[in-house]
Residue, then its C-alpha position, 0 to 999 in steps of 0.5 A: x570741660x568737655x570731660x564734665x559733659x561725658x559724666x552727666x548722661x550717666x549721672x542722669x541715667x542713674x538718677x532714673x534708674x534709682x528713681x524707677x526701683x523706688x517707684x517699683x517699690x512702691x508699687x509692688x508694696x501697695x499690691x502686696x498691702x491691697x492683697x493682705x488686706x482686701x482677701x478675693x475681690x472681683x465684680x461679679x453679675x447676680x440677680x437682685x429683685x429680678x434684675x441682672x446688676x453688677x457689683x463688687x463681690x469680696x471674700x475673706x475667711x469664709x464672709x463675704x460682702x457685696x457692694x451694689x451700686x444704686x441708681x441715685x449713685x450710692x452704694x448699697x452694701x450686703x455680707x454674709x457668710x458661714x461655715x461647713x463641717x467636713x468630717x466633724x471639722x469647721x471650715x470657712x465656706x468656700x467662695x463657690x458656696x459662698x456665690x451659691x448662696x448669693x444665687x438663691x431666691x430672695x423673700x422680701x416683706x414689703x412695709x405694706x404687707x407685700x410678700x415678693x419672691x425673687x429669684x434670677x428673672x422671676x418676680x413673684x407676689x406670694x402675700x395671698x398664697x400662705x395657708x392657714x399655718x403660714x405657709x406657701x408652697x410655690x414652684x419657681x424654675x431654674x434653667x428649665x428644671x423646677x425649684x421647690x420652695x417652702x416659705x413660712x410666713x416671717x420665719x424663713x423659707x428652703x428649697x429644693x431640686x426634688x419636692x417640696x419640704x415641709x414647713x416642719x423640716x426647717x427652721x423649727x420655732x420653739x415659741x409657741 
């Protein structure tokens, strides 16, 4: 009987060394299906409406989407995303341009005629600024240098590091 008492201690420490490979099995295929299918996913700080806010930043073949936890504790959801050509060849954005288009001014047209721009810690209402044709030229700065801003009213906007461009350079509408 004393025999029988020897042979358990190796028993046991087999039956936890196969249980540890199964839990490491486990454990490196769920990583390995999270990576296959979530592509690039971090949490990142950007600007929206004027506030540094958290939130869940995910890239997959040149899109991306944006996760932005509400105040209520919901979740609003964003995406994105596009394509470059390098020498006549399509490619997927990359995830740098990708946060660069997510670091750009924001317009939004509010229900009751409001027009805001925003961009990092700048709040800005433009709704009296717009000419004649629709179009509002507005100076906003960026880490002290200035930022040149085209919008035409409803009908997108662009910017610039150098001037401002015309609203005929951008987004041309063939209605009439």
């Amino acid at each position: 009987m004393q025999a029988n008492h020897t042979y358990r201690p190796v028993r046991v420490k087999r039956l936890v060394a196969v249980c540890a490979a199964l839990v490491a099995l486990f454990a490196l295929s769920a990583v390995a299906y999270a990576a296959d299918v979530g592509g690039i996913q971090r949490t990142i700080q950007i600007w929206l409406h004027g506030e540094l806010t958290d939130a869940v930043f995910q890239v997959e073949n040149g899109s991306y989407t944006l996760d932005i936890p509400n105040e209520d504790g919901t979740t609003s959801h964003r995406a994105g995303g596009g394509v470059a050509y390098d020498n006549g060849t399509e490619r997927p954005l990359t995830e740098e341009e990708l946060l660069d288009e997510l670091d750009s001014p924001e317009v939004e047209y509010k229900d009751d005629g409001t027009v805001m721009v925003y961009y990092h810690d700048q709040s800005l209402d433009i709704t009296d600024l717009f000419d004649e044709d629709g179009v509002c030229y507005l100076q906003l700065e960026e880490d002290g240098h200035p930022l040149y801003m085209t919008v035409k009213y409803q009908n997108g906007y662009a910017t610039s590091t150098t001037r401002y461009l015309e609203s005929w350079e951008f987004n041309t509408s063939t209605a009439d």
